[in-house]
Backbone as CSV, one residue per row, in Angstrom:
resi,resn,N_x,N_y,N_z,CA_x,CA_y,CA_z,C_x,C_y,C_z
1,UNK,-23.084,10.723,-9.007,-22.738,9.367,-8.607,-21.271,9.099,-8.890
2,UNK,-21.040,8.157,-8.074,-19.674,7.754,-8.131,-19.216,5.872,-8.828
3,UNK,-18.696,6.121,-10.007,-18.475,4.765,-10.747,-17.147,4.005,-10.160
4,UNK,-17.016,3.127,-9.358,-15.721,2.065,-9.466,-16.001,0.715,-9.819
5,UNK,-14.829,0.832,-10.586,-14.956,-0.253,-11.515,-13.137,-1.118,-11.416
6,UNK,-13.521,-2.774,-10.712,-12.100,-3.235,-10.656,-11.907,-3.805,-11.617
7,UNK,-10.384,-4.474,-11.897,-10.178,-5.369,-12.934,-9.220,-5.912,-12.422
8,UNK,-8.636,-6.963,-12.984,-7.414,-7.623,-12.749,-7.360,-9.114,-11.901
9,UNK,-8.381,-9.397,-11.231,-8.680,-10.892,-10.905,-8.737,-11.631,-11.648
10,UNK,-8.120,-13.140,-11.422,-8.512,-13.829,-12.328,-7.888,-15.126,-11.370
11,UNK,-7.347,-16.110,-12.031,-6.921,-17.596,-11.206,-5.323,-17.525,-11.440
12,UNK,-4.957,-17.531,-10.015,-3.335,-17.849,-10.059,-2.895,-18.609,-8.863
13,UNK,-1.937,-19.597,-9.334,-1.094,-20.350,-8.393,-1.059,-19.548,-6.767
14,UNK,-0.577,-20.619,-6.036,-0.128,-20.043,-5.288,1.371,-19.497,-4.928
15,UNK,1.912,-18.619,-4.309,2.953,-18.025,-4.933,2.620,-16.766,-6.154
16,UNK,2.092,-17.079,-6.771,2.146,-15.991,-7.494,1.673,-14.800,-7.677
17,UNK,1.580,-13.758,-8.193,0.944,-12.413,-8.193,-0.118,-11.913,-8.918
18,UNK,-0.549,-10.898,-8.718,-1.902,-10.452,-9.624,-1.705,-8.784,-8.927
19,UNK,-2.038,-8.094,-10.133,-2.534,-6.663,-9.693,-3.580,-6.410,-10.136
20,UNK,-4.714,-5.940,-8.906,-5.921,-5.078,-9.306,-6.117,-3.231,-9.133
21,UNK,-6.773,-3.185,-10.197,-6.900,-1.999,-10.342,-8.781,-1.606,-10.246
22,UNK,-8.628,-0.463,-9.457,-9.796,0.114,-9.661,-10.430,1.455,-9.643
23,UNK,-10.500,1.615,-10.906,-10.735,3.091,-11.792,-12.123,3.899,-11.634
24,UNK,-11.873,5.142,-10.747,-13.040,5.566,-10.272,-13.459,7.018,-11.518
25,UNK,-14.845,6.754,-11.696,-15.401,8.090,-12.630,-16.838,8.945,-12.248
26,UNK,-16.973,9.842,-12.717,-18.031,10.418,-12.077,-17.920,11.355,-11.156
27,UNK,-18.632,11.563,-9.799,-18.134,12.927,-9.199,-16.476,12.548,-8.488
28,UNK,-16.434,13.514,-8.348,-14.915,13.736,-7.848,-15.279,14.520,-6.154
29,UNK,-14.048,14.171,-5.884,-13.940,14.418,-4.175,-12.937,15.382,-3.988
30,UNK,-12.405,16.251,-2.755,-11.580,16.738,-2.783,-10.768,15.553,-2.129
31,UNK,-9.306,15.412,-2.827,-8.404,14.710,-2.575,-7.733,14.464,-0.967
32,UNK,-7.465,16.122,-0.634,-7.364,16.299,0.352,-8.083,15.685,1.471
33,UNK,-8.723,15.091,1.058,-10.125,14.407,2.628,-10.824,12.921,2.283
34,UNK,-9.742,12.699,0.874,-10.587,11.294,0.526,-9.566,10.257,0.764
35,UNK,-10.181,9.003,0.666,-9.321,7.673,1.028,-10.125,6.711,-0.245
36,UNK,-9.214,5.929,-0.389,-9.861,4.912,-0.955,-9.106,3.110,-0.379
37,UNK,-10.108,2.064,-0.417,-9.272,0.931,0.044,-10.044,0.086,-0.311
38,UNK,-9.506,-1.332,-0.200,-9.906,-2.427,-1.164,-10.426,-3.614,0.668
39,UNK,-11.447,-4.452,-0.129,-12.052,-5.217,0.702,-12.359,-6.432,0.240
40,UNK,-12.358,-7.652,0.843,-12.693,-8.967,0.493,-13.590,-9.937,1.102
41,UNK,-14.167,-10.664,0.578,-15.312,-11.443,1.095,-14.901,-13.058,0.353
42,UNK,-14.588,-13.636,1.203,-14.755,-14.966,0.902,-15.833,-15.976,1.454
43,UNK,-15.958,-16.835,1.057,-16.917,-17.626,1.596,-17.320,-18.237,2.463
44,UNK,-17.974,-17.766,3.377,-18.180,-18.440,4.941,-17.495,-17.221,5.893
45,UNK,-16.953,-16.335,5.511,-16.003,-15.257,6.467,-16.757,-14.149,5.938
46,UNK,-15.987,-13.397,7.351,-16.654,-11.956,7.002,-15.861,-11.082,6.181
47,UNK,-16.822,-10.584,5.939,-16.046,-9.227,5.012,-14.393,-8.439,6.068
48,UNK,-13.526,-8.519,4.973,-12.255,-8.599,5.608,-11.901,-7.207,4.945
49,UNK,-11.365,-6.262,5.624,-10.572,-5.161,5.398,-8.937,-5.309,5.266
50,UNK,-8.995,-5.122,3.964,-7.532,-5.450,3.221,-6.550,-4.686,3.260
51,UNK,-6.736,-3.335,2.768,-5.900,-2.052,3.180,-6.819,-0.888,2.848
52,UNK,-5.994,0.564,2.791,-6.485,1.505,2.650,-5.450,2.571,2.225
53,UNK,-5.739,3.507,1.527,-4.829,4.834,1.258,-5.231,5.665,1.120
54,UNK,-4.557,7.126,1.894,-5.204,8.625,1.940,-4.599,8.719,0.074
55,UNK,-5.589,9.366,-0.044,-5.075,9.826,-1.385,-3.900,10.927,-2.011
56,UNK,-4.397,12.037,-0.759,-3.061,12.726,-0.837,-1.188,12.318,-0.244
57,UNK,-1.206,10.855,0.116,-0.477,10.586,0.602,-0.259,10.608,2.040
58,UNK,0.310,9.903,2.321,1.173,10.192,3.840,0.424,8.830,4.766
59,UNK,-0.202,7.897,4.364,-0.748,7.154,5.263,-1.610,5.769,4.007
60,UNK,-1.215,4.707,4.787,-1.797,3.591,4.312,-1.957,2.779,5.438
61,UNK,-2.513,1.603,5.232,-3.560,0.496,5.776,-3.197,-0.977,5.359
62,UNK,-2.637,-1.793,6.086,-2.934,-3.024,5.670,-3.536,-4.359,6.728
63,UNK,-4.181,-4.979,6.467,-4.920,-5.983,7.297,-3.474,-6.859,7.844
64,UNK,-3.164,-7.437,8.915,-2.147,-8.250,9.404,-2.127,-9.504,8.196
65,UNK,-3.259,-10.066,7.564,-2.778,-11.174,7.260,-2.314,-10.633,5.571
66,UNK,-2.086,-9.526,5.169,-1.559,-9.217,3.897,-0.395,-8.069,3.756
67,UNK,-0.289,-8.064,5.187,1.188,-7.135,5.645,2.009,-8.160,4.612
68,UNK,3.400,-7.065,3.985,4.444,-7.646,3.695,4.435,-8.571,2.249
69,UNK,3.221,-8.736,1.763,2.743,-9.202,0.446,1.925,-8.594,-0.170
70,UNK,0.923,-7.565,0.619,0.324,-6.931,-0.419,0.714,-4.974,-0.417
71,UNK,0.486,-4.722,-1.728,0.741,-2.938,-1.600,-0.104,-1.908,-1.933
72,UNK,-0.982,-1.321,-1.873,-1.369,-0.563,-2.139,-1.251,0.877,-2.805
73,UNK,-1.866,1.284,-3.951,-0.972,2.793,-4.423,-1.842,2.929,-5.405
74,UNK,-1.874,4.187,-5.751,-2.697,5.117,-7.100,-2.129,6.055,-7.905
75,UNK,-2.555,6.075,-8.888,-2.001,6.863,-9.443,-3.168,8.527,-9.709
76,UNK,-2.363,9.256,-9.454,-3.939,10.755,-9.003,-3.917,10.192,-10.587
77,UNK,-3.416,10.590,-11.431,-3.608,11.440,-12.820,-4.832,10.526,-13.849
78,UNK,-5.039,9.288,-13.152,-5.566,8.124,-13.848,-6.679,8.049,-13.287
79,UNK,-7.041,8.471,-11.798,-7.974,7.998,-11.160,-8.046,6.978,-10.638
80,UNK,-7.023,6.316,-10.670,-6.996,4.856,-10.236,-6.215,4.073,-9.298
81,UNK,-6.817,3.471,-8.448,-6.125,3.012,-7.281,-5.922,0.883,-7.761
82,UNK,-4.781,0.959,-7.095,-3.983,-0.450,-7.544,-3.801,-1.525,-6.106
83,UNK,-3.788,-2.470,-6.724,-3.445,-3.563,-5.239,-2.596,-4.518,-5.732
84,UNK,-1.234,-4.453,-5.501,-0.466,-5.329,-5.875,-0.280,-6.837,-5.036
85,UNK,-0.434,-7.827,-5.135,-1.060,-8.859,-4.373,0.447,-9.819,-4.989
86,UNK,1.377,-10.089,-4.193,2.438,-11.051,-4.572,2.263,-12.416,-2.868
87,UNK,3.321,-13.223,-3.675,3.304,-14.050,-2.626,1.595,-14.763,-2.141
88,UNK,0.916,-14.743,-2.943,-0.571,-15.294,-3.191,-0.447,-16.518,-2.973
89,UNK,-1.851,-16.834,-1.347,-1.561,-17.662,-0.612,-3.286,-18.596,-0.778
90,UNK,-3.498,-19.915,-1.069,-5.277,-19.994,-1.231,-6.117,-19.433,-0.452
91,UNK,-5.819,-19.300,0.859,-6.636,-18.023,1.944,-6.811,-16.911,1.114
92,UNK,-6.237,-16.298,0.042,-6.287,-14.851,-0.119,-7.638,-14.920,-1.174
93,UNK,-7.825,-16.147,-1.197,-9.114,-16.566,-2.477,-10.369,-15.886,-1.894
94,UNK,-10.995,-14.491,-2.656,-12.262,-14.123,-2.251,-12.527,-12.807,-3.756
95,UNK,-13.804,-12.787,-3.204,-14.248,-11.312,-4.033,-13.466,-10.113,-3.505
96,UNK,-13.034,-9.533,-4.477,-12.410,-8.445,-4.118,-12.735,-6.985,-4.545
97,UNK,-13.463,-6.593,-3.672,-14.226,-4.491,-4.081,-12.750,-3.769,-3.566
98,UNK,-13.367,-2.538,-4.473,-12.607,-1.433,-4.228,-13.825,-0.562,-3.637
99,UNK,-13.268,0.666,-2.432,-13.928,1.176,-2.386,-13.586,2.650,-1.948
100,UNK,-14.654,3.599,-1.625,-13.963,5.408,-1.369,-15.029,5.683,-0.114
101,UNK,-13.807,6.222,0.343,-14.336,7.318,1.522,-14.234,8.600,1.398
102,UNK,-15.135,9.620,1.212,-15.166,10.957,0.948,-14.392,11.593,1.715
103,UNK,-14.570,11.316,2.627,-13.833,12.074,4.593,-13.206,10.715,5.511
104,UNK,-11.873,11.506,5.218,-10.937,11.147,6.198,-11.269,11.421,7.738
105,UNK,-12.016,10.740,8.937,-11.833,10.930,10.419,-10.614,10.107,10.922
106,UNK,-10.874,8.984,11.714,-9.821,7.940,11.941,-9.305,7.542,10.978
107,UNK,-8.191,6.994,11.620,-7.628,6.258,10.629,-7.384,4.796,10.929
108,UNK,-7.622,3.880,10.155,-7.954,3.722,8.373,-9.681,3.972,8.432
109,UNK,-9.961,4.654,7.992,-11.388,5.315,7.723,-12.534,4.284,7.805
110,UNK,-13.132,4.271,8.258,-14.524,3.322,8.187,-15.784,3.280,7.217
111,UNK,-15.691,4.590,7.369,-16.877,5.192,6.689,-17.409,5.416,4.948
112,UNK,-17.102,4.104,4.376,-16.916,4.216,2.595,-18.582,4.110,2.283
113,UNK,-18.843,4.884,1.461,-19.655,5.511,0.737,-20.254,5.005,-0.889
114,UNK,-18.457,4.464,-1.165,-19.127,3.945,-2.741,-18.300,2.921,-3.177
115,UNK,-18.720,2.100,-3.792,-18.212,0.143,-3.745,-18.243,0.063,-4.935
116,UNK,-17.416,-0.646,-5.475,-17.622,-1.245,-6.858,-17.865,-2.545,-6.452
117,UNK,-18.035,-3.005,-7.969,-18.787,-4.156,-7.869,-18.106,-5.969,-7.699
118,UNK,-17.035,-5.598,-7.351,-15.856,-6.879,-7.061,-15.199,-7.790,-8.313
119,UNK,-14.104,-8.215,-7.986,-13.401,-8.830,-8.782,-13.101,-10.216,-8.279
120,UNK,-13.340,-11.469,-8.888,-12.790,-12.866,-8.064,-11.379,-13.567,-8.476
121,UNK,-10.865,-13.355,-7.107,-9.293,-13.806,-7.111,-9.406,-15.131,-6.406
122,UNK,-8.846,-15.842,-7.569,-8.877,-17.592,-6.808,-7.769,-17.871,-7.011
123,UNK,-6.897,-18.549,-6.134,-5.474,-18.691,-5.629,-5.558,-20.647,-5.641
124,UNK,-5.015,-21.420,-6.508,-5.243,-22.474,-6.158,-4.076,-23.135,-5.586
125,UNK,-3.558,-24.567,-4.643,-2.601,-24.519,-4.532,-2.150,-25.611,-5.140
């Protein structure tokens, strides 16, 4: 099995920033073919695809409405993939999962496999 586990939500202005992190344990993937990317659900909307990153590099993902404010990145050695969230707008207010895709096909990958269990980012203004 595969453990992700986020952290780093909590309540911030608007304008301001927050980084989440989410630290994966348990089986391991080959790097080469995995992705991992973060997803949000707010209330009354659908589940919104936020971004995404090949793990070995060379390709990322971001949803239009978090172009240019939000970043995505990991660190291999930690296991852990990050979402740097600046410029935090009350729209950006939802649950926020991390999640992995074993196999890279298209791109940004569809196909995720294992979810953690979300973090709530509330943006007030």
């Amino acid at each position: 099995q595969v453990q992700l586990v986020e952290s780093g939500g909590g309540l911030v202005q608007a304008g301001g920033s927050l980084r989440l992190s989410c630290a994966a344990s348990g089986r391991t993937f080959s790097t080469l073919h995995m992705a991992m990317g973060w997803f949000r659900q707010a209330p009354g909307k659908e589940r919104e695809y936020v971004a995404a990153i090949r793990w070995s590099g060379g390709f990322t993902y971001y949803a239009d409405s978090v172009k240019g404010r939000f970043t995505i990145s990991r660190d291999n050695a930690k296991n852990t993939m990050y979402l740097q969230m600046n410029s935090l707008k009350p729209e950006d207010t939802a649950v926020y999962y991390c999640a992995l895709a074993p196999h890279i096909g298209d791109w940004p990958p569809r196909e995720y496999d294992y979810w953690g269990q979300g973090t709530q980012v509330t943006v007030s203004s």
